[in-house]
C-alpha positions as a printed Julia matrix, in Angstrom:
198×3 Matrix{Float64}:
 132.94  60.95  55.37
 134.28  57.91  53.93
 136.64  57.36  57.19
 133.83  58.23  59.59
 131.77  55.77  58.25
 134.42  52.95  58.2
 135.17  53.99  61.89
 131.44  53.87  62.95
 130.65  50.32  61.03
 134.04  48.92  62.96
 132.66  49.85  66.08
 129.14  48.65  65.31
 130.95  45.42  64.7
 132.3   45.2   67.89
 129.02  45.75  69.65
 126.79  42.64  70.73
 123.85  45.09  69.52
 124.62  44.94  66.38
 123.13  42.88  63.62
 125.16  38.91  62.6
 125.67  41.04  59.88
 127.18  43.78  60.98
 129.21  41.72  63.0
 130.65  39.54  60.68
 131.3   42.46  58.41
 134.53  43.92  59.61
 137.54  42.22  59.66
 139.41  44.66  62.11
 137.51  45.79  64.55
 139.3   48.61  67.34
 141.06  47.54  70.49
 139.61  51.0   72.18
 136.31  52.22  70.75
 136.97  55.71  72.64
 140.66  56.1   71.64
 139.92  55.51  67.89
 136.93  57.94  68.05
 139.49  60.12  70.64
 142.19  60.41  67.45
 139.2   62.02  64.95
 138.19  64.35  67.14
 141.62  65.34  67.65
 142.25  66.23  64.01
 139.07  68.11  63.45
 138.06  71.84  63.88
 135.97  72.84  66.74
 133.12  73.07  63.83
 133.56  70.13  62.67
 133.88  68.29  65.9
 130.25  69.36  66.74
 128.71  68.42  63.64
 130.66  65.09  63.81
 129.07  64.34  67.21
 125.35  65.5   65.82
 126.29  63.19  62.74
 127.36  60.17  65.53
 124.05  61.16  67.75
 121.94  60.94  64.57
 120.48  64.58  65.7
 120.83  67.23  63.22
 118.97  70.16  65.35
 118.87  72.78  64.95
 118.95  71.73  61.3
 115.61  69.17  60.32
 116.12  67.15  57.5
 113.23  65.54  56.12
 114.03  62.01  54.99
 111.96  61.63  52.04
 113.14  64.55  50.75
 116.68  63.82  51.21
 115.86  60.47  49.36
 113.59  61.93  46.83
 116.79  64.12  45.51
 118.48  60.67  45.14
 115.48  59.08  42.99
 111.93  60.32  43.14
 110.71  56.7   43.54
 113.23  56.06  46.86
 110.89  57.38  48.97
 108.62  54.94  47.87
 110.06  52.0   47.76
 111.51  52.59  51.14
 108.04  52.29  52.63
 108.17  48.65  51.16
 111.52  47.68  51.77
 113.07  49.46  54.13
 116.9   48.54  53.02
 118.56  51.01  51.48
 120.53  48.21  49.58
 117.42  46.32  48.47
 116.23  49.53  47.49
 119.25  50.6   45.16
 118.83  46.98  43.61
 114.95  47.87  42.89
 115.73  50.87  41.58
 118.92  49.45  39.17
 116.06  46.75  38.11
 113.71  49.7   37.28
 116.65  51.6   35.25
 117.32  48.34  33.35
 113.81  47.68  32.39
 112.29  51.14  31.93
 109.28  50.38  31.72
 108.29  52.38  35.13
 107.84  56.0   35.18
 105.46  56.64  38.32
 103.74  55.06  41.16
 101.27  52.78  39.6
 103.61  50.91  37.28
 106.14  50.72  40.65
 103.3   47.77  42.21
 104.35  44.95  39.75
 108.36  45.62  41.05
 107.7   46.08  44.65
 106.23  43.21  47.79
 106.94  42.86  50.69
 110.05  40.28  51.2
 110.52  38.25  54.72
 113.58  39.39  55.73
 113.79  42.73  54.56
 111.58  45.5   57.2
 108.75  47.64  56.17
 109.17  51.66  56.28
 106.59  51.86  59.27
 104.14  54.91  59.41
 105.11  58.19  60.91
 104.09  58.31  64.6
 103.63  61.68  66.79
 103.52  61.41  70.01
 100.48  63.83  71.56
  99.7   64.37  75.37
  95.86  64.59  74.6
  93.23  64.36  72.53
  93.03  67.64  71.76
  96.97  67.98  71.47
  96.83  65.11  68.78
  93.66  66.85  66.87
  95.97  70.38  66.59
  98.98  68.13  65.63
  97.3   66.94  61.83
  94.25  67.8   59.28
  92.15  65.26  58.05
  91.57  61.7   59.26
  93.43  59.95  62.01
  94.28  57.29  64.02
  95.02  57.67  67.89
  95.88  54.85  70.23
  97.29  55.22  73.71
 100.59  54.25  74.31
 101.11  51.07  76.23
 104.09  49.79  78.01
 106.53  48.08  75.98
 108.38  48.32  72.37
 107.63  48.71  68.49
 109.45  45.44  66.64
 108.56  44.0   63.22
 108.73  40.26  63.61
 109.19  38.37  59.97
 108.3   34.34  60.06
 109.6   32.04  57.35
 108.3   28.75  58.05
 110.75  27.3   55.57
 113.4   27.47  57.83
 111.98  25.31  60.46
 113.23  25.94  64.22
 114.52  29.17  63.36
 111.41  30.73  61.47
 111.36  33.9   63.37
 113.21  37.34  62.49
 112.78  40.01  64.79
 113.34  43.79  63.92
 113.86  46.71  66.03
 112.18  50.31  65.42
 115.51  51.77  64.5
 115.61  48.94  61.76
 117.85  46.36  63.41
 118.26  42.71  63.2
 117.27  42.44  67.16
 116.92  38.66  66.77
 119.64  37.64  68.76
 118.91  40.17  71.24
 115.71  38.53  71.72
 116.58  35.06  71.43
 114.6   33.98  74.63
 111.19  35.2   73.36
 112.5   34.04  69.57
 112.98  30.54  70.56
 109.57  30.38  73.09
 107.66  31.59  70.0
 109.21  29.47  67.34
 108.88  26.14  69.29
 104.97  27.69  69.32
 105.22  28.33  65.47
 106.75  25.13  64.93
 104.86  23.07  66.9
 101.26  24.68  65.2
 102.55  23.81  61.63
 103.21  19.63  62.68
């Protein structure tokens, strides 16, 4: 798992997708992204191949893993924090401050530990995606919220003033840095930002 992981980050790196992070991250990065997956396929089992490419594709069916579940047998408060600061390493530091301190044991004492930060995202709400009104009433109990879908993209845009020109961090729905990506809006909106706060 170890070496799949090291493989997939390397090629992340090499991607102009990816995150300033991510990029500057690996050292070595691979000459041929398709030969270097091409070798680990070639040393698996047919078994293993497929869950390899379900583990690549991020799609697990026939098998559904719930997240929070998967992250509640880690901690019971990951879930949680998650929905505040959705970075698994900022979480794992919130959650070696908590084991330090001990002084939370539930929810309500978790408030005084956990804000929202600029520059890490928010866990955003689960979304289902109905083809009516009725469809979207059969979908969930209780209250609701419906909205039609408009043309366009779900981002999370952070904006530290502090840091003048470059105030504005954008953030895709998968959780990316998409920043750079959208460096002609970022730029049109920060001269806006900047300009407002003179």
């Amino acid at each position: 798992m170890e070496e799949i992981d090291e493989l997939l980050h390397s090629i992340a790196a090499a991607c102009r997708f990816s995150s300033p992070a991510v990029r500057n991250s690996v050292g070595k990065r691979p000459a041929d992204k398709e030969l270097s997956l091409g070798r680990l396929y070639q040393r698996v089992s047919a078994r293993d191949a497929k869950w390899l490419t379900r583990l690549i594709l991020k799609n697990y069916e026939p098998v559904v893993l719930d997240p929070r579940l998967v992250c509640a047998s880690y901690h019971p408060l990951l879930p949680t924090v998650l929905k505040v600061q959705d970075d698994l390493t900022v979480a794992g530091r919130i959650l070696d401050t908590l084991k330090r301190d001990r002084t939370v044991t539930g929810k309500s004492e978790l408030s005084e530990y956990l804000k929202p930060t600029l520059g890490v995202k928010i866990g955003r709400q689960t979304w289902f995606k109905g083809r009516s009104i009725k469809h979207c009433l059969s979908m969930v109990q209780g209250r609701i919220s419906c909205e039609e879908k408009m043309d366009g993209e779900y981002c999370q845009i952070h904006i530290d003033l502090s840091k003048g020109f470059h105030c504005i961090q954008i953030f895709s729905k998968s959780g990316k840095d998409s920043t750079r990506d959208r460096m002609a809006l970022h730029e049109y909106v920060s001269s806006l930002s900047f300009l407002s706060s003179h």
